[in-house]
N, C-alpha and C positions, 0 to 999 in steps of 0.2 A: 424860116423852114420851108423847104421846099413844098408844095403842094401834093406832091405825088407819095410822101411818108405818112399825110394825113388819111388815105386808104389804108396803109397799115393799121396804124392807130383803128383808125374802124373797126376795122375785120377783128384786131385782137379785143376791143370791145363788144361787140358783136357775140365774140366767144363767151365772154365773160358774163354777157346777160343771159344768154343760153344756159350754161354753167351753173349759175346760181338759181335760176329757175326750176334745172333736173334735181336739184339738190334738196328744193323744197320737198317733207315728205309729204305724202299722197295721203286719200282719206283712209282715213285706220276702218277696219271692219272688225267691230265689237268680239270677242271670243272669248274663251274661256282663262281664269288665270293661269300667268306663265307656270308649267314646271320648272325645274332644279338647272333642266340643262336647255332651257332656254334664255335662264336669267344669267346661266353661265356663258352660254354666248355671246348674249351682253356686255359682260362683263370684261371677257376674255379671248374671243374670239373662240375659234373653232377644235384648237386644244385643250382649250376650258372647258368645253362641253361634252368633248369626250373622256375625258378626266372625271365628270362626272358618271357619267354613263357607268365607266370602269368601277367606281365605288359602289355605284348601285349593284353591278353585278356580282360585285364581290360581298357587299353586306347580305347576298340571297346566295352566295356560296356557288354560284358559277363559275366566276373568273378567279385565278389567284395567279402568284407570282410563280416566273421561272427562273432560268437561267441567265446571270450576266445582265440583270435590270430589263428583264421583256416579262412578257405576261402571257398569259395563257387558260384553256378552259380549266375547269373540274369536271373529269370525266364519269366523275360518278354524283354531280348534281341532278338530280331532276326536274328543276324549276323551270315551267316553260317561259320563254322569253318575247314578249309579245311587242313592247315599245319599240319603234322601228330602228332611231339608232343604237340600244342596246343590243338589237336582233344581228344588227349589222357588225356590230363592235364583236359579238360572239361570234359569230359564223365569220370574222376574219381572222381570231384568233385558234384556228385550228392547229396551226402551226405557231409555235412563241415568235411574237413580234412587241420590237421595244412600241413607244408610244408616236416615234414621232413615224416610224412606219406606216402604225396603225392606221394616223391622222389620214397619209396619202392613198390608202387603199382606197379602191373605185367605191365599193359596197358602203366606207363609212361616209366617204365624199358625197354620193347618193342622198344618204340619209341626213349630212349637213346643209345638203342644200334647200332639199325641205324643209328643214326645222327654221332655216334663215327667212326662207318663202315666207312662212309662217309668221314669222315675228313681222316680217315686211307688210304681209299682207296685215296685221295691227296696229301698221304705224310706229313701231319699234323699230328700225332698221331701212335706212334708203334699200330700193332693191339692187338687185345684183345691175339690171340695164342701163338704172339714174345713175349706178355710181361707175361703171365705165363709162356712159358718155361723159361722165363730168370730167373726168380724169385726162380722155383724148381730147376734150376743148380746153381747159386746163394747159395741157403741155401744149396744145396750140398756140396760144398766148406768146411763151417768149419767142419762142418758133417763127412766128407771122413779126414781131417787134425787130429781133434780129434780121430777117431776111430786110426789110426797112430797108433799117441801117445801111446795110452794105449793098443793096440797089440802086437807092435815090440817091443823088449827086448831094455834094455837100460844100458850102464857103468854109472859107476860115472863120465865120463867125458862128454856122450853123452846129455844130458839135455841139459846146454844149447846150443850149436847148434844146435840141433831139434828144439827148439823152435824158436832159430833165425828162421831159414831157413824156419820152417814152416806157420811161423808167414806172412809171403811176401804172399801166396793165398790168406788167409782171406782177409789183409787189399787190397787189388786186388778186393777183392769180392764183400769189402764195399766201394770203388770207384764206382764200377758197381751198387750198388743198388744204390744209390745215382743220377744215371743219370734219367731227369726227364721223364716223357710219351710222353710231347709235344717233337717236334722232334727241329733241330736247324732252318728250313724253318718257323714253328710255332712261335718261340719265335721271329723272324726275321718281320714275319704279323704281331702280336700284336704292336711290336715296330711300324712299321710303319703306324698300325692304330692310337693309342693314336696319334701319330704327325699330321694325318688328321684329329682326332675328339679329338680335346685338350677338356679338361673337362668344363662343360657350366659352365659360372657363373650366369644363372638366368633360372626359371624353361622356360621348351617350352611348348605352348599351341599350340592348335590345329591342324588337321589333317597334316598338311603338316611335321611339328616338330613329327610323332610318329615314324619315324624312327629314326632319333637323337637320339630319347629319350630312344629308344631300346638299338640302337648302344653306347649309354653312357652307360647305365646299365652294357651291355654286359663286358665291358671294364674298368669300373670303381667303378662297386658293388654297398657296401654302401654308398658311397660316394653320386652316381648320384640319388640313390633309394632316398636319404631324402631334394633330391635340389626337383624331377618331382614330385615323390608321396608319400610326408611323410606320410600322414595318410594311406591310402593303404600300405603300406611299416610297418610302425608300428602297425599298428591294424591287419594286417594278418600275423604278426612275420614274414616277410621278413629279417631283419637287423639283424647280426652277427651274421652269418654263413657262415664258409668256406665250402671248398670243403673235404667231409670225403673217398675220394677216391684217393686210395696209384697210387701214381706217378703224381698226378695232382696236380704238383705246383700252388700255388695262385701268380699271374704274377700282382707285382705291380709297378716293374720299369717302367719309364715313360720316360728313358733315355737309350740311346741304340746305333747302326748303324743307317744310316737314309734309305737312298731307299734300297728297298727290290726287286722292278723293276720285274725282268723275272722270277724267280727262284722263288716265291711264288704260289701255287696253292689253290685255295679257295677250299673250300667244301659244302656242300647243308645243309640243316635244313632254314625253313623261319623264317622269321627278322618280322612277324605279319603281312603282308601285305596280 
């Protein structure tokens, strides 16, 4: 192999130590336990969480459905609305907007980003900075392996060896993309939430059940949306939709380690109350 490929090889290693480094999460800072729609962003990404939201506001008779599967306020509720993205979720729904609208509006995107802050700054969630650079060293990787290839001079003997040899950063690189956002403290809560709040078998009615009802959602998606609020769920096109945000596994094991005990740190976003 020519010498001059072994600089490639470098540099796309290089990346890869980088990479794996910004990946590692950060020291979690002790907080309060997660609400409904921060375990739902865990869970689900950024749809999940306002999906919660929307149930919250609807079990307080704010929000209800419109036209054609969008959503909209209750103009004659008077609950003040205090949680930040609840607050956001309502004050974008002045006008009926389906959900995936919703998601993109400035006001809710604002208040996802804090909530994500939030989980990040517990150790919950690489932050938004570790998981773009990882991403741009990442695709750096085949980038810098291929440019190699087709710069440095090659025998009739060199082919394949270079490509053995070069082959080992990429498939390195798609190990690494593959690691999910939620961190393994995250995937560890979840688990030992589902074991606290095993999935209802019968809808919950009134105020004392609206937290269940949140914390089931949060945790169990479609599932819990068509046991508490079918019609709400299906008339405002709540039901199947994942998460369209890269790194945010959709968490459906329900099988896992069991206590999570010390080493789990919640994070803030309200559960509707």
């Amino acid at each position: 192999m020519p010498l001059d490929m072994w600089w490639f090889i470098g540099a796309a290693a290089v990346c890869l130590a980088v990479a794996a480094a910004v990946l590692r999460p950060g020291t979690p800072t002790p907080c309060a336990a997660p609400g409904a729609q921060s375990v739902a962003l865990l869970r689900g990404g950024r749809r999940a969480a306002v999906v919660v939201a929307l149930v919250a506001l609807q079990q307080r008779g704010v929000v209800t459905t419109g036209r054609h599967g969008t959503l909209r306020t209750d103009g004659w509720a008077p609950v003040a609305v205090r949680d930040r993205l609840q607050l956001a979720v309502h004050t974008s729904l002045r006008r009926p907007l389906g959900v995936r609208m919703l998601v993109s509006t400035a006001r809710v995107q604002k208040a996802l980003n804090s909530l994500r802050d939030e989980c990040a700054a517990a150790g919950l969630l690489r932050t938004n900075a570790r998981w773009r650079m990882s991403r741009i060293l990442l695709c750096a990787v085949p980038v810098t392996i291929t440019a190699g290839l087709l710069l440095t001079p090659a025998t009739a003997t060199d082919p394949p060896l270079k490509l053995g040899i070069s082959a080992v950063p990429v498939v390195v690189a798609a190990a690494l993309w593959a690691v999910p956002r939620q961190t393994r403290a995250a995937r560890r809560l979840l688990v030992a939430l589902r074991e606290g709040h095993p999935v209802e078998e019968r809808p919950l009615r009134g105020r004392p059940g609206e937290q269940r009802v949140l914390m089931s959602v949060a945790l169990y998606g479609d599932r819990a949306l068509t046991l508490h609020v079918p019609h709400f769920a299906r008339d405002g096109g709540l039901l199947g939709g994942g998460s369209r945000n890269t790194g945010f596994a959709v968490f459906n094991s329900a099988s896992g380690s069991g206590s999570t005990g010390t080493d789990i740190h919640g994070c803030g976003g309200g559960s509707g109350s």
